[in-house]
C-alpha positions as CSV (number, residue, x, y, z in Angstrom):
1,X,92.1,113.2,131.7
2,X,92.7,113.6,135.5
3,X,93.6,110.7,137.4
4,X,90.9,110.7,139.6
5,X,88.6,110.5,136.4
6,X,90.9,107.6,135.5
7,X,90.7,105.8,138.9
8,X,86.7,105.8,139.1
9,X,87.1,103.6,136.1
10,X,89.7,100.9,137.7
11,X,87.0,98.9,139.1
12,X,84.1,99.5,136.4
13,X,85.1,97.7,132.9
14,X,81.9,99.1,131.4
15,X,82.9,102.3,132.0
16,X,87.0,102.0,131.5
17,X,85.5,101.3,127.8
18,X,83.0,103.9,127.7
19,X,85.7,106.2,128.6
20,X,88.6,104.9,126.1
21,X,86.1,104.9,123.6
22,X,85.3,108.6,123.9
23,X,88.7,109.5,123.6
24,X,90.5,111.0,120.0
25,X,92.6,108.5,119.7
26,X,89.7,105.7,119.9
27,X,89.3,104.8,115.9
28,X,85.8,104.5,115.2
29,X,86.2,100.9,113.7
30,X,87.1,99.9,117.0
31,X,85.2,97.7,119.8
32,X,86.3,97.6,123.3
33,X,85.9,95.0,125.7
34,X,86.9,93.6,128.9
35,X,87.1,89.7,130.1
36,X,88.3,89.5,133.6
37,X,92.0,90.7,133.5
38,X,92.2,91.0,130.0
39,X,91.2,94.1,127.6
40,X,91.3,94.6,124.0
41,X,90.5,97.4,122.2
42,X,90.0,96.5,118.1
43,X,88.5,95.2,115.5
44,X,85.1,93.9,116.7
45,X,85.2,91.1,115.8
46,X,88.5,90.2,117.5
47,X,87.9,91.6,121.1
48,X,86.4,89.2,123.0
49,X,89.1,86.6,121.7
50,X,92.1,88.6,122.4
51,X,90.3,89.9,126.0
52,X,90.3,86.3,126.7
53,X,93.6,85.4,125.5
54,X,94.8,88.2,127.8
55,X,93.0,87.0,131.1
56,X,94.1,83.5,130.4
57,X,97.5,84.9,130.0
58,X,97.0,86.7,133.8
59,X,96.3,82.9,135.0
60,X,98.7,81.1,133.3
61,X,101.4,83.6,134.7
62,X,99.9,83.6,138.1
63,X,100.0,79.5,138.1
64,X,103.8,79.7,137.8
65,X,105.1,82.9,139.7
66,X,102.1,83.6,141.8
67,X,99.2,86.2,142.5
68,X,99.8,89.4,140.6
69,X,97.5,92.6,140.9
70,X,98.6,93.6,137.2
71,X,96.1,93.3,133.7
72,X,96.9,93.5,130.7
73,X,95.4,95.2,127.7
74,X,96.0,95.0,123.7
75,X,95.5,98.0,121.3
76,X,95.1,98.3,118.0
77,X,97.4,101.3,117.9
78,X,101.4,101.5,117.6
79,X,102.4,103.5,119.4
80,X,99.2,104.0,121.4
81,X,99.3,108.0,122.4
82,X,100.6,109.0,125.7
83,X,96.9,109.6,126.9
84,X,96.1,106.5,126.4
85,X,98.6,104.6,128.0
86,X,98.1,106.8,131.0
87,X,94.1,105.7,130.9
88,X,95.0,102.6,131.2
89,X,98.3,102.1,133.0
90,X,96.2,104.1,135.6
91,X,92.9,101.9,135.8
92,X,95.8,98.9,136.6
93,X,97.0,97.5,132.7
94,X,100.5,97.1,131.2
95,X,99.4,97.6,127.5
96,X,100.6,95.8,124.6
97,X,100.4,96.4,120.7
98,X,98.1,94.5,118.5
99,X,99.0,94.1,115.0
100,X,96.1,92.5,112.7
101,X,97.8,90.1,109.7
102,X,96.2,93.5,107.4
103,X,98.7,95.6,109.7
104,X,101.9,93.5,109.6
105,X,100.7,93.8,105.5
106,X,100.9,97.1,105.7
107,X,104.4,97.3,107.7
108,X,106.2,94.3,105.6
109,X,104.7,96.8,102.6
110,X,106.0,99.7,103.9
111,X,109.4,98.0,105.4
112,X,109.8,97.0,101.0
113,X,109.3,100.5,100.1
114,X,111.9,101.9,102.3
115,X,114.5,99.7,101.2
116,X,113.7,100.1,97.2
117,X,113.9,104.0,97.7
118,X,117.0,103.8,99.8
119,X,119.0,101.7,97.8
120,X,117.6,103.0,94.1
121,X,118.2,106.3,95.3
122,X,120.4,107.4,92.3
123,X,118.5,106.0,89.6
124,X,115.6,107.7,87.9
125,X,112.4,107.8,89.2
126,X,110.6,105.5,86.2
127,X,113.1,103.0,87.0
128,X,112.7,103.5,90.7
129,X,109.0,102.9,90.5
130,X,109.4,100.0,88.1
131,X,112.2,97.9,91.0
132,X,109.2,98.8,93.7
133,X,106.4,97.5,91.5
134,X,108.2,94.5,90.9
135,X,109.6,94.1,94.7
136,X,105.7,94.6,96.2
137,X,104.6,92.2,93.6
138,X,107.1,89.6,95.3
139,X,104.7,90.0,98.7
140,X,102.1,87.9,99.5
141,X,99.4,87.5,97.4
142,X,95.6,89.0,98.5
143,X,94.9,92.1,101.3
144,X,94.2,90.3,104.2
145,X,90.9,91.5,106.9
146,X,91.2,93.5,110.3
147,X,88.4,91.5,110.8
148,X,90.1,88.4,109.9
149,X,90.1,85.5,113.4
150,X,93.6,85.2,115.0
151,X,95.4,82.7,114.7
152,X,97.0,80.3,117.1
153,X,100.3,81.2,116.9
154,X,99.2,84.9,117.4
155,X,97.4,84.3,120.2
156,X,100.4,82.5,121.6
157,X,102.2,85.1,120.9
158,X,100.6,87.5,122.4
159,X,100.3,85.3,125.4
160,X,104.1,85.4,125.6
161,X,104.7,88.9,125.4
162,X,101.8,89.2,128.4
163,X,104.7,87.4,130.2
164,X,107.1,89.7,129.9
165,X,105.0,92.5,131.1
166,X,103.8,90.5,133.9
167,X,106.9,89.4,135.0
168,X,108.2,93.4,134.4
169,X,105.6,94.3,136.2
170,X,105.8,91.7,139.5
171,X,109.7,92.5,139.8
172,X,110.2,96.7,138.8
173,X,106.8,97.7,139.4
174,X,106.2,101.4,137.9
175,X,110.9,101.8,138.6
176,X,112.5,103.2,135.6
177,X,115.8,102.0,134.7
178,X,119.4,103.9,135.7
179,X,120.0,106.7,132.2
180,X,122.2,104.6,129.9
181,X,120.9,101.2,131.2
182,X,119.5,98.4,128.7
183,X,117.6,95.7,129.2
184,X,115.3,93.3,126.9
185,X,112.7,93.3,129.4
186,X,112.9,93.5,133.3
187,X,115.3,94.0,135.3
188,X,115.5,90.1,136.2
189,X,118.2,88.4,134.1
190,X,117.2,87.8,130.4
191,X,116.9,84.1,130.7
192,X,114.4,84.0,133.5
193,X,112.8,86.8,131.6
194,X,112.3,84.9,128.2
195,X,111.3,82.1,130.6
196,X,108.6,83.9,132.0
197,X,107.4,84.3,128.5
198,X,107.8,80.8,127.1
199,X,106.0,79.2,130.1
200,X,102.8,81.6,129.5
201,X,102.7,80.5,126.0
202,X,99.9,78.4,124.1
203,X,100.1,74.8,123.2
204,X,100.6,75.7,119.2
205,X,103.8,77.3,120.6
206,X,105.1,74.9,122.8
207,X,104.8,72.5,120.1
208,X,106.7,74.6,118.1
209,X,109.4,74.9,120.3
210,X,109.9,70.8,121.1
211,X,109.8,70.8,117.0
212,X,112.8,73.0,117.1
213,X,114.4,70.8,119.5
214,X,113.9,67.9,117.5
215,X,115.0,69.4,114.2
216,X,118.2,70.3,115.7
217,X,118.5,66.7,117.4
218,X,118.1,65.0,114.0
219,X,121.1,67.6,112.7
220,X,123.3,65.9,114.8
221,X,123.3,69.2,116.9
222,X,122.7,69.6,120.8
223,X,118.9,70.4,121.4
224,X,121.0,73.3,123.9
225,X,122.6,75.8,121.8
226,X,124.4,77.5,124.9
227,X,125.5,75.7,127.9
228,X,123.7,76.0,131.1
229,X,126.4,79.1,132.3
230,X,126.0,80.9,129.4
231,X,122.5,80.8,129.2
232,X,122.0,81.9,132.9
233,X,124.7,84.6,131.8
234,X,123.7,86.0,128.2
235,X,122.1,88.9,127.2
236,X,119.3,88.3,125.1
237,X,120.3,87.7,121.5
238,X,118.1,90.1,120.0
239,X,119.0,92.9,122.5
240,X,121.6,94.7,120.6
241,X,119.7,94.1,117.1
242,X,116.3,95.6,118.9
243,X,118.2,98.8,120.3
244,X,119.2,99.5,116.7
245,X,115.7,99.4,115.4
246,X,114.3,101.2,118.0
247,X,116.8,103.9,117.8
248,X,116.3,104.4,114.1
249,X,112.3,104.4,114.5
250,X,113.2,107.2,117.1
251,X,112.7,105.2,120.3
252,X,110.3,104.9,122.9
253,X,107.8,102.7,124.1
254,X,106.0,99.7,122.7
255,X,106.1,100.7,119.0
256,X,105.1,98.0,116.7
257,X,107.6,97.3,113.2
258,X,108.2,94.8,110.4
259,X,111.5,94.1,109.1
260,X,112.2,92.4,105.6
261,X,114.7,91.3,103.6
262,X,118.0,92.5,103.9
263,X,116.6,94.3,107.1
264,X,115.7,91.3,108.9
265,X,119.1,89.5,107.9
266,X,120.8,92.6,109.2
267,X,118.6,92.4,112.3
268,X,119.5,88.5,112.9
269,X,123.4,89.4,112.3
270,X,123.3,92.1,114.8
271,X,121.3,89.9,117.2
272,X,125.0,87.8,117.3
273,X,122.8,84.3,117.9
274,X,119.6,83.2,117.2
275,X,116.8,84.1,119.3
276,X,114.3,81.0,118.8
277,X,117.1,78.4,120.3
278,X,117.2,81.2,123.1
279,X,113.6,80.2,123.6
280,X,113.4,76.7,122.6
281,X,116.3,76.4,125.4
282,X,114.2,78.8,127.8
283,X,111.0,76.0,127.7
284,X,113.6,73.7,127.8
285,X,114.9,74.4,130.8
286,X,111.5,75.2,132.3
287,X,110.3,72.5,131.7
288,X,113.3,70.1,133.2
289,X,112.6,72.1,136.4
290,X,109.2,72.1,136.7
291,X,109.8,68.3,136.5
292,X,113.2,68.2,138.8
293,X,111.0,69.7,141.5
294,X,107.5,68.6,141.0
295,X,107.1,72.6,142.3
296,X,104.5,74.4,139.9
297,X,105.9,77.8,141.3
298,X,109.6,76.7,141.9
299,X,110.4,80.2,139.4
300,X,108.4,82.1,142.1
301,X,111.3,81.4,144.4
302,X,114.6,81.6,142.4
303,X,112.6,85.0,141.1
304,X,112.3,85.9,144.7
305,X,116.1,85.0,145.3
306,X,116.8,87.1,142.4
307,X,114.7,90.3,143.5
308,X,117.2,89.7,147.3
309,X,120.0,89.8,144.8
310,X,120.7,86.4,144.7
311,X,120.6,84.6,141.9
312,X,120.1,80.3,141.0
313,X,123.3,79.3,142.1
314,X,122.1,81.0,145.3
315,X,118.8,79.5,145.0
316,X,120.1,75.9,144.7
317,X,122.8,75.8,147.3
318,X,119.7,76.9,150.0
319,X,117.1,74.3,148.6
320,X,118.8,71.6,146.3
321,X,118.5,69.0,149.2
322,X,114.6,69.8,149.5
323,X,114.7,68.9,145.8
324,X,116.7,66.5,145.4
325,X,118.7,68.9,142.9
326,X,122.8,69.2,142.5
327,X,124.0,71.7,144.4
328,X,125.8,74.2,141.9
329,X,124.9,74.7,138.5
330,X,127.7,72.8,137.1
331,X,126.4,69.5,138.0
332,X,122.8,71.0,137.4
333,X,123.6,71.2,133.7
334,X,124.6,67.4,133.6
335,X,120.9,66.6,134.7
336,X,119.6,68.9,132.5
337,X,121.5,67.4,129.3
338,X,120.4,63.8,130.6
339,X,116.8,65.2,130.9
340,X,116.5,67.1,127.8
341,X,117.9,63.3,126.0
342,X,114.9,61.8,127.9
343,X,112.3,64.1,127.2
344,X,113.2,64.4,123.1
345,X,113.6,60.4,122.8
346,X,110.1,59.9,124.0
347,X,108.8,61.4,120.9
348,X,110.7,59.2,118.9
């Protein structure tokens, strides 16, 4: 559609939905709807939840790293066609998937089928058929509804990858990254990224997290699987695995895929660590900030030192006496350790 058809339609959620909804690649068992910053285009039934998942998601972010100009919209589409990114990206959205507990079904179903046929490949086809019919009969039990209520920890989820785009979004804007160039999300380093996520996450999530925390206390293990230099330093640990995927699924965009068995175990090998003690460090450390500073948007600045390229040791050695904060990160990780062993022993 011409942009200028697009832009009319930036300020006008009725008819932003109108338009999407008159467009081929709107299925006809979909609803549309818009609550404040947040659209969602899916099931009926789930729009008005995940619209207001989205515009919480908006506020959340904008509590912690200020005021953004940036929606956000789910789809019930991966990968959502080119014309319909554009609608949206142009009436001001970053757009994410949405996958229904039927879809991720129908992937995990799918993702079991590929791996039979690949690794049954020389065998006849009646014992083929036989290894899939007993391998799908191994998957949950009952088709679940497109219809069916989110829950929580979807909503949280969705939540946290709002972050990312946000935070994408606040620091990149519409740039494009150097040919050749990786990154898990922006172009902000990957823990402040996976931070940005974490921190626009739901209760049910944070919850989760501090579990994982306390599991790994009770193990006898540090609550921190990396120290404080290697976290600030890391690539994320699914980046390499996620690169893999994508490059097999053909690449590009936000496409949408479920991994099982020895997939996902080859996924979590090539990730090289594993990625929920990268966020259960990342709320973590969040957390012990927000706290260390009494500063709601204290990653508003260090993002803003990092966007002067700076980064925190830069950021503390300017403002550690306004916070009463060690100057390098060195001693920054002792007061993190002895906060973390505070926090964690109050549950106790």
């Amino acid at each position: 559609m011409p942009h200028s058809a697009a832009a009319q339609t930036t300020d006008n959620p009725t008819s932003l939905c109108q338009t999407a909804a008159s467009q081929d690649w709107f299925e006809d068992d979909w609803a549309c709807e818009v609550k404040g910053d947040g659209l969602a285009i899916a099931a009926p039934s789930q729009t008005a939840i995940l619209a207001d998942t989205l515009d919480d998601s908006v506020e959340q972010f904008e509590s912690f790293f200020g005021p953004t100009t940036t929606k956000v919209a789910v789809v019930g589409a991966s990968p959502l066609p080119p014309e319909g990114k554009q609608l949206l990206e142009e009436a001001g959205y970053v757009v994410l998937p949405w996958i229904s507990k039927a879809a991720r079904q129908r992937l995990v179903r799918a993702s079991v089928e590929r791996q039979v046929m690949e690794q049954t490949a020389a065998l006849p086809e009646a014992q083929r058929q036989a290894l899939l019919e007993r391998a799908l009969s191994q998957l949950e039990q009952g088709e679940a509804d497109d219809n069916q209520a989110p829950s929580p920890t979807e909503l949280g989820s969705l939540a946290h990858e709002a972050g990312h785009l946000l935070l994408k979004a606040m620091i990149d804007g519409a740039k494009t990254l150097p040919t050749g160039q990786i990154r898990y999300g922006s172009s902000a380093p990957d823990w402040l990224d996976e931070l940005a996520a974490v921190l626009n996450e739901n209760a049910e999530l944070t919850s989760s997290r501090y579990d994982s925390a306390r599991e790994r206390l009770a193990e006898g293990k540090s609550p921190l699987s990396y120290t404080l230099e290697e976290f600030l330093t890391m690539e994320h640990p699914s980046l390499k695995a996620a690169e893999l995927v994508r490059a097999r699924q053909g690449g590009g965009g936000n496409v949408a895929i479920a991994l099982s068995g020895d997939e996902a175990k080859r996924f979590l090998e090539q990730s090289g660590g594993d990625p929920v003690q990268f966020y259960v460090q990342a709320r973590l450390f969040a957390d012990f900030m927000l706290d260390a500073t009494g500063n709601q948007q204290v990653f508003r600045e260090i993002t803003q030192a990092y966007s002067s390229d700076g980064d925190l040791a830069d950021w503390l050695e300017e403002n550690h006496a306004a916070y009463g904060l060690p100057s390098d990160t060195d001693a920054l990780a002792v007061r993190l350790d002895e906060w973390v062993a505070a926090r964690l022993k109050q549950d106790l």
